[in-house]
N, C-alpha and C positions, 0 to 999 in steps of 0.2 A: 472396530466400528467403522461402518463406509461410512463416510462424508463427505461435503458441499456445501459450495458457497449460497448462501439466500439472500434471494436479494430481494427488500421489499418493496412492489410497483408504487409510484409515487400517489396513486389514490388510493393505496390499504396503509402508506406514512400518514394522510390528513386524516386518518381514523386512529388514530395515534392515541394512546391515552397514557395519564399516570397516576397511578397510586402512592399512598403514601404507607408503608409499613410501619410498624411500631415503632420501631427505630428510629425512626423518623429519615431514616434514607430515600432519597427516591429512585425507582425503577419503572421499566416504560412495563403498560401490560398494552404488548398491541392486542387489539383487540379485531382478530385475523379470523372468527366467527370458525370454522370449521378446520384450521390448521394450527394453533395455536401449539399440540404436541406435534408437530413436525417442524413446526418454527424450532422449540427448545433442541429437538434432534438434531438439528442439519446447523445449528450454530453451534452444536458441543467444539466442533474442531474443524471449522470450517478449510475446504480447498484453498477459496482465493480469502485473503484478508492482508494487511499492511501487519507487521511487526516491525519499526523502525529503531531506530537507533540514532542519536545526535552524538557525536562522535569530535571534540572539541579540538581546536589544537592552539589557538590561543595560549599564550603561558606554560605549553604542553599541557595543560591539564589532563587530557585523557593521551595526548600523543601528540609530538614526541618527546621521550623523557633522557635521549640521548641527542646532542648536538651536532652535525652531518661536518666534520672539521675534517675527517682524511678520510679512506677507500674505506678503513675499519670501521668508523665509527658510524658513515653513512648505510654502510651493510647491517648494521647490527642497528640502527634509528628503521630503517627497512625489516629486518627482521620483528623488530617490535610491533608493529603496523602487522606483518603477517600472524603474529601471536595472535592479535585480537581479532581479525575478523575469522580466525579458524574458531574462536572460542563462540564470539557473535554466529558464526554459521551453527556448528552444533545446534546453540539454543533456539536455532527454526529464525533468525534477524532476516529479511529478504531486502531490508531498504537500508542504507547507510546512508545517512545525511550527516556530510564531510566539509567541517568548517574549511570553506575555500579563499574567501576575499574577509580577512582577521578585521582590521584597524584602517582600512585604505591602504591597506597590505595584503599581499597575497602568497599562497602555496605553490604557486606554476608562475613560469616567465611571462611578465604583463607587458603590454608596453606601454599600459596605463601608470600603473604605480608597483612599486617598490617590494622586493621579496619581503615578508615577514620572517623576524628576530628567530619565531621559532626552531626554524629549519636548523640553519647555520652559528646562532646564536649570536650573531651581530643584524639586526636590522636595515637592511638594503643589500645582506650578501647569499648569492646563491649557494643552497648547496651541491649543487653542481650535477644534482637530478633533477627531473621535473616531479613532484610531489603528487598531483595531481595524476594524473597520466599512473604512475605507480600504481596509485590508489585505485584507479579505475581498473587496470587490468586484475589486479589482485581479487575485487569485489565478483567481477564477470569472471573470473575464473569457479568462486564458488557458486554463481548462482543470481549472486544477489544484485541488485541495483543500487548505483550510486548517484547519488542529486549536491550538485554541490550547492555546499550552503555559503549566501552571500549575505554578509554582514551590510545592509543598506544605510541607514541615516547615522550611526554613529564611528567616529574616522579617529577615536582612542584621546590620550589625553593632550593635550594642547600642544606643546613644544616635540611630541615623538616624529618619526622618522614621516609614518602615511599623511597625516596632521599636517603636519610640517610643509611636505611637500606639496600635498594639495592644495594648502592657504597663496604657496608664491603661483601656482599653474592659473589657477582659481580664484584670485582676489574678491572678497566680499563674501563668497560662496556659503563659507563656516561658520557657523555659529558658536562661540561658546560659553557655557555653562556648567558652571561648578567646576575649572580646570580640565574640562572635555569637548571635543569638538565635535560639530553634528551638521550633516550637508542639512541647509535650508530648504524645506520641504516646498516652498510658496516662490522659489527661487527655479524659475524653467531649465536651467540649466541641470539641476538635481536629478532631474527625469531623464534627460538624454545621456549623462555622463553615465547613470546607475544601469541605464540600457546597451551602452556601448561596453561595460566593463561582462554583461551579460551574453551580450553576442559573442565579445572576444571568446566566451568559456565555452558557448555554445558550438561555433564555430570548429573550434579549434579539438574539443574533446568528444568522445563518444559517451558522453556522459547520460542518465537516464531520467533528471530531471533538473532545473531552477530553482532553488528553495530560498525563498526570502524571510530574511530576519530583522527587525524592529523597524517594518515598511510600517511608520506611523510616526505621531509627533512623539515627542519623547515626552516625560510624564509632568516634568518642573516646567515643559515649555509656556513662556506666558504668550496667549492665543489671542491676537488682535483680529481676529477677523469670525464670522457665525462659524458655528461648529461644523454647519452645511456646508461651508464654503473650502472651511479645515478637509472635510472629508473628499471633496472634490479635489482639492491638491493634491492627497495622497494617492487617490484613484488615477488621476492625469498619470503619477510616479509606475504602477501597474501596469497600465497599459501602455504607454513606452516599453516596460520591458518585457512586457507578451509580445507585443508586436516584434520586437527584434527577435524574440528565441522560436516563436512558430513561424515566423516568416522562413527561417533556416530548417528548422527540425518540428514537424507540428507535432509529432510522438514524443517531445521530450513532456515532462510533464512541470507544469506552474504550481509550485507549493507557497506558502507561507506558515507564520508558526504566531497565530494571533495571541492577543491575551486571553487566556482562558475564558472568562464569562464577556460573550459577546454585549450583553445589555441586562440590566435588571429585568426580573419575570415577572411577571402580575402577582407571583404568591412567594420568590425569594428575591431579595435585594443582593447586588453585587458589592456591596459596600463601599461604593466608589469609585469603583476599580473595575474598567470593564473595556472595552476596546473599541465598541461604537460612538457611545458617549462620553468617554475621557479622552482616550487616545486619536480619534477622527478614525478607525480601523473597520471601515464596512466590509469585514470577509464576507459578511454572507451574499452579498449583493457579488460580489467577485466571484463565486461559484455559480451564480446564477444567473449572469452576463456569460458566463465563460472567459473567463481572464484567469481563475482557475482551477486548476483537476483535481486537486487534494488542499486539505485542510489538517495543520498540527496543530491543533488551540495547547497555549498552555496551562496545562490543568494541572497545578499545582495546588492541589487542597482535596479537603478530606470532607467528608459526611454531608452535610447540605449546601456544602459549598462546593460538590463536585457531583454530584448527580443528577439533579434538577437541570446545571448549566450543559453537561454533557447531552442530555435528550434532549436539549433545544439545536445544538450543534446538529445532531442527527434528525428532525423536523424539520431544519432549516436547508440541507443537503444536498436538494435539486437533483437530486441521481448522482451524485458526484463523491470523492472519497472524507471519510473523515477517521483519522487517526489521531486522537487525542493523545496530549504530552502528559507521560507518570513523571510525580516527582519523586523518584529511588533516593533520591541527595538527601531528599528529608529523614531518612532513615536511620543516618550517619548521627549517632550520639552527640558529636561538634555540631548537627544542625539539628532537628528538632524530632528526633529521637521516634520517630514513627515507628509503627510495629511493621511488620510484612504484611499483617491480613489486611493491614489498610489498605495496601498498593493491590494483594490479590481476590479482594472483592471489588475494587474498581475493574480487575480486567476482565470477570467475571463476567459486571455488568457488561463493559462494553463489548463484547463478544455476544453476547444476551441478545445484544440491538443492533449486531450488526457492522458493528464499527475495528477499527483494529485499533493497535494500541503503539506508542514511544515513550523510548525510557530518555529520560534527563539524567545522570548521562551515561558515556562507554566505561568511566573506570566503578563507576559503583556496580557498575551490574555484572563487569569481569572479576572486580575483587570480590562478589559475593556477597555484598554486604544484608546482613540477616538471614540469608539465603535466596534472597531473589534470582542470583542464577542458576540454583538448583529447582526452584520452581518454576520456573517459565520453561526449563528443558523437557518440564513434565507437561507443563500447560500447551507446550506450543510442539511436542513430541511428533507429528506429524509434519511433513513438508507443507510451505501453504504458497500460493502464487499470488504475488500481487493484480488485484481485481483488473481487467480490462480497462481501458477509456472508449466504451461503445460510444459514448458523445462524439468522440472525437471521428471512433470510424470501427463499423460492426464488419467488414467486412473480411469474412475468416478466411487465411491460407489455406492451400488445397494442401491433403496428404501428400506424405511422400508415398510415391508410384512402387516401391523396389524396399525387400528388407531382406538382411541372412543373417545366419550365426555359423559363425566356421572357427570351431574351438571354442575360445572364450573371446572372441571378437563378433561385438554385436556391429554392422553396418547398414544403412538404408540410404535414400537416393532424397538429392537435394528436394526439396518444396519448392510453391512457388509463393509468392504475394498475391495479392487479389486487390493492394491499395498500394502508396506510395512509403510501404515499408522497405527502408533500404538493404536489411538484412532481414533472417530468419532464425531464430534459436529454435531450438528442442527439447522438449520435455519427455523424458525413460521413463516409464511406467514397468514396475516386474512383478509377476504373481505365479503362482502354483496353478492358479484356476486359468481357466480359457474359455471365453477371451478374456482379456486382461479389463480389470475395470479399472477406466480411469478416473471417475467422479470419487473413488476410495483413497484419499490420499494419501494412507496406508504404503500405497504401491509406489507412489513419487520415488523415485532415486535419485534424481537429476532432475534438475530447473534452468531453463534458459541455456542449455547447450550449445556452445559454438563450435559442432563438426558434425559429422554423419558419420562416424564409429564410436564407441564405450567399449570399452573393456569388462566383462560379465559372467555371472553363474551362469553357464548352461542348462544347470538343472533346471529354472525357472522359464515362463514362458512371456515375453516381453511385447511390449507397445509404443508406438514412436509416434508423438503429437508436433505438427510445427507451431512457432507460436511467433507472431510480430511484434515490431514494438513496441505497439498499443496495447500488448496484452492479448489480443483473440488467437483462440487457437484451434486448430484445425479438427477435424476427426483424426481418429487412432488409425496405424497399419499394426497389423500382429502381425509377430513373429512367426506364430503357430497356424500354417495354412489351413488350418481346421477352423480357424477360428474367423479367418477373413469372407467379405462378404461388405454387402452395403452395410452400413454404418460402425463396419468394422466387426462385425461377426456373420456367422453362417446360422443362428439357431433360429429357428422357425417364429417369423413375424407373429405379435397377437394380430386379432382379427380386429379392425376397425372399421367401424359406418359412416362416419366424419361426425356423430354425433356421441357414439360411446367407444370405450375402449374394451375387450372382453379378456378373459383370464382366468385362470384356473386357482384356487388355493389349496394346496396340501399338507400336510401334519404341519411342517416347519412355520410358516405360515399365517393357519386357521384362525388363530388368535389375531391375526391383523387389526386395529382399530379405523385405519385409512390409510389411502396409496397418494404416491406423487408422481406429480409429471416431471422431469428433467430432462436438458438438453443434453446431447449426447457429451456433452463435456463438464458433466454434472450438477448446472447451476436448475437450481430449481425455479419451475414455472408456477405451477399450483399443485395444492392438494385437495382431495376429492375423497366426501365418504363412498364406500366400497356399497354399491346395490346389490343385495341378494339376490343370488339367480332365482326363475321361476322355474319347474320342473323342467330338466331335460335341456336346463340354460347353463350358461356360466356365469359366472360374477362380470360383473360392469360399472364403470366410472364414467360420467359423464366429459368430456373433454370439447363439446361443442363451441366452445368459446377461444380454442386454442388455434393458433395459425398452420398451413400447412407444414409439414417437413417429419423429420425423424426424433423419435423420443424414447427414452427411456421410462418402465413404471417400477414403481417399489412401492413396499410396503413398507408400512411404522405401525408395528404394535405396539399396547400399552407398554411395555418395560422399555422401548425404546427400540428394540432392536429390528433389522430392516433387511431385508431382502429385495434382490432383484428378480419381479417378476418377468419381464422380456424387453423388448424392443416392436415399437411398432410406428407405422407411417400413414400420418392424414395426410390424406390425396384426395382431397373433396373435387380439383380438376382436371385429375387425371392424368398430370404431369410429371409426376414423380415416379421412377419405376425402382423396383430394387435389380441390384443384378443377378 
């Protein structure tokens, strides 16, 4: 099946609606008036979406489960780390969110505060790698992006080593509660320390995003001041550490991992527990400031306490990403014995609307527990690219100029930038057909390539996309000179009037129910029912409302299945030529 990313325009989100099924489950029905079966199409297995990972190392819980104490034992704590993210790559994971900064403890040389225990298995001793750095190159080796995760207001239990050291640098700074220590939110110091510990990573690593964790009050804290006020402290704590990591890198991306239900809904209650009103946790205002580019709510619950809050996440989105947290842990017989369909109708839904999906955490989902990593290898079977930050900057890479295949060495000629992306990856594309589609993500072999050669089947015929930081990616070069051409083929443009698109249908086809417009990089624009020709006409869709440039159209017929009917170019002035 081809597939692509859909993205819904922020005025067909406020037409937004939801149903309540027997079940009492809820699910969103957008109500997209003449696209509704190509919305279900094109989200079956979508190109761009978030599959994430939290990936712990605190306590080693998920890693590491051997101590870095000589050459062996750091090779083989190494080794383990490579076990998992080959397991995490198979099952389509593209995002690793890699507990960085533990306890006021860290994985990489700080010269804030003190290695964490995990590594070395004494707290304050290196193990005589940098953890970090490791981890990052291993991640970019397959693909994937890594965000490191920084543990913010809580600094472990009172007398430990982070604790410890932070209370003598930092006098008054800590707070503690219940034999725990927690930077003081309302304490200005809080915000420039958690910003400086930020740059250092930012700075320092080629890392692919910021990911903040319990950026909030903690849940026993007793709150002397309006909850307004609360929230404005925490918000000050954000923007301190936006400003330091985009002042450096504006492509990295600003994460956080809120509490799952943002606020009580008009028709379900959060039961107390929610992140606006308990915690002081305004993410969505943070997405919609732009302080940040993604969203991990943690969505730890099941049936009406996890779908209802889920579509508010996604209404609430501003264009921006939302990758809600699975709770896999709960599955585990020792925790609360969940089934798997609980966890694989939630990703259902979120895929439904749009959203991608994070497992809580790496070892339940490597140890297979119930089968969840047999199913998501199914679910997520296809390559998928983490969506763009067009917010941040739409301005796509030029192709590269130059491609061969000499044997089974596929090579092509660098790209360029078009923004202030400091490198360039690439994305392989291989197929039988020509030209190679790239909206099929079928055809993905490689994501985020760091070279301009692969090693390849000959027999097939291949495509070389550049892709920037931010995610934008360039138009295809084929392989196959038959196949090059503006927009990356040679086959004969439809006819366009800048008001309709025209086209033929034949047997395969005929049954078409309606066609879509998509950018040549597969994300879908609109769909359009199909007008019937008048005699001696061809079929036509209206496209009038679309901006100039180059597009691809397809079909969706009732069963689903889709074809490419061509490539064609609005040039309403004139400015656009093909070659």
């Amino acid at each position: 099946m081809n597939t692509t990313h859909f993205h819904i325009p922020n005025k067909a989100r406020h037409k937004a609606k939801s149903l309540i099924i027997s079940s009492g489950l809820m699910i969103s029905a957008l109500l997209y008036s003449h696209n509704s079966l190509a919305q279900s199409y094109f989200n079956a297995s979508p190109k761009h979406e978030v599959r994430a990972m939290w990936l712990t190392t605190i306590g080693g819980l998920d890693w590491p489960h051997t101590y870095a104490t000589s050459q062996y034992s750091r090779k083989k704590q190494q080794e383990e780390l490579i076990a998992i993210l080959d397991k995490l790559s198979k099952a389509g994971i593209n995002t690793v969110l890699l507990q960085t900064r533990v306890r006021a403890t860290t994985i990489y040389p700080s010269k804030y505060e003190p290695w964490d225990g995990c590594l070395s298995g004494v707290p304050g001793k290196s193990p005589d790698y940098d953890a970090l750095q490791f981890a990052i190159d291993e991640c970019h080796k397959r693909g994937m992006e890594l965000h490191a995760w920084v543990v913010t207001l809580p600094v472990g239990v009172w007398n430990g080593k982070g604790c410890a050291d932070l209370r003598k640098r930092k006098p008054g700074l800590i707070k503690q509660i219940d034999g725990h220590g927690y930077m003081n939110p309302e304490d200005p110091r809080t915000a420039s320390y958690i910003a400086d510990i930020c740059e250092e990573i930012t700075r320092n690593y080629d890392i692919d995003g910021i990911h903040l964790d319990y950026i909030r009050y903690p849940e026993t804290w007793k709150l002397k001041v309006s909850k307004e006020r609360g929230r404005e402290y925490i918000n000050d704590i954000v923007k301190a550490i936006h400003h330091k990591v985009k002042s450096l890198k504006p492509w990295v991306k600003m994460s956080c991992s809120p509490i799952g239900k943002f606020n009580d809904l008009s028709r379900y209650w959060s039961h107390g527990w929610n992140a606006y009103d308990k915690v002081c946790q305004d993410a969505q205002s943070w997405l919609k400031t732009g302080l940040m580019d993604e969203l991990y709510p943690m969505m730890y619950f099941k049936d009406n306490n996890f779908y209802p809050f889920a579509l508010d996440w996604k209404e609430n989105d501003y264009g921006k990403i939302i990758a809600p947290g699975l709770g896999i842990y709960f599955m585990s017989p020792k925790e609360k014995d969940w089934s798997l369909t609980t966890i694989t109708q939630e990703m259902e839904m979120l895929r439904r609307d749009g959203m991608g999906h994070t497992y809580f955490r790496s070892k339940f989902f490597t140890d297979n527990t119930k089968g969840i990593y047999d199913f998501a290898t199914r679910f997520d079977a296809t390559p998928a690219l983490v969506p763009p930050m067009t917010w941040a900057s739409n301005n796509r890479p030029l192709s590269p100029e130059s491609i061969s295949i000499n044997g089974d060495q596929l090579t092509w000629s660098n790209a360029r930038a078009t923004n202030d992306s400091p490198t360039l990856l690439y994305n392989i594309y291989a197929s039988r057909e020509c030209p190679v589609d790239i909206a099929d993500s079928r055809n993905l072999i490689k994501t985020r390539h760091n070279g301009t050669s692969l090693k390849i089947d000959p027999q097939y015929n291949y495509a070389v996309t550049a892709i920037d930081r931010y995610g934008n990616e360039s138009n295809a070069i084929q392989s196959n000179s038959g196949c090059e051409g503006q927009a990356g083929t040679k086959e004969s443009l439809l006819v366009c009037d800048g008001k309709n698109v025209f086209f033929n249908l034949n047997d395969r086809n005929i049954d078409a129910g309606s066609v879509v417009i998509c950018t040549m990089q597969g994300s879908m624009i609109e769909a359009r029912n199909i007008q019937k020709p008048r005699e001696g006409k061809d079929f036509s869709a209206y496209i009038g409302n679309i901006e100039d440039g180059f597009y691809q159209l397809r079909t969706i017929a009732p069963k689903g299945i889709s074809h490419k009917l061509g490539y064609f170019i609005i040039d309403r002035k004139g400015i656009i030529r093909a070659e």
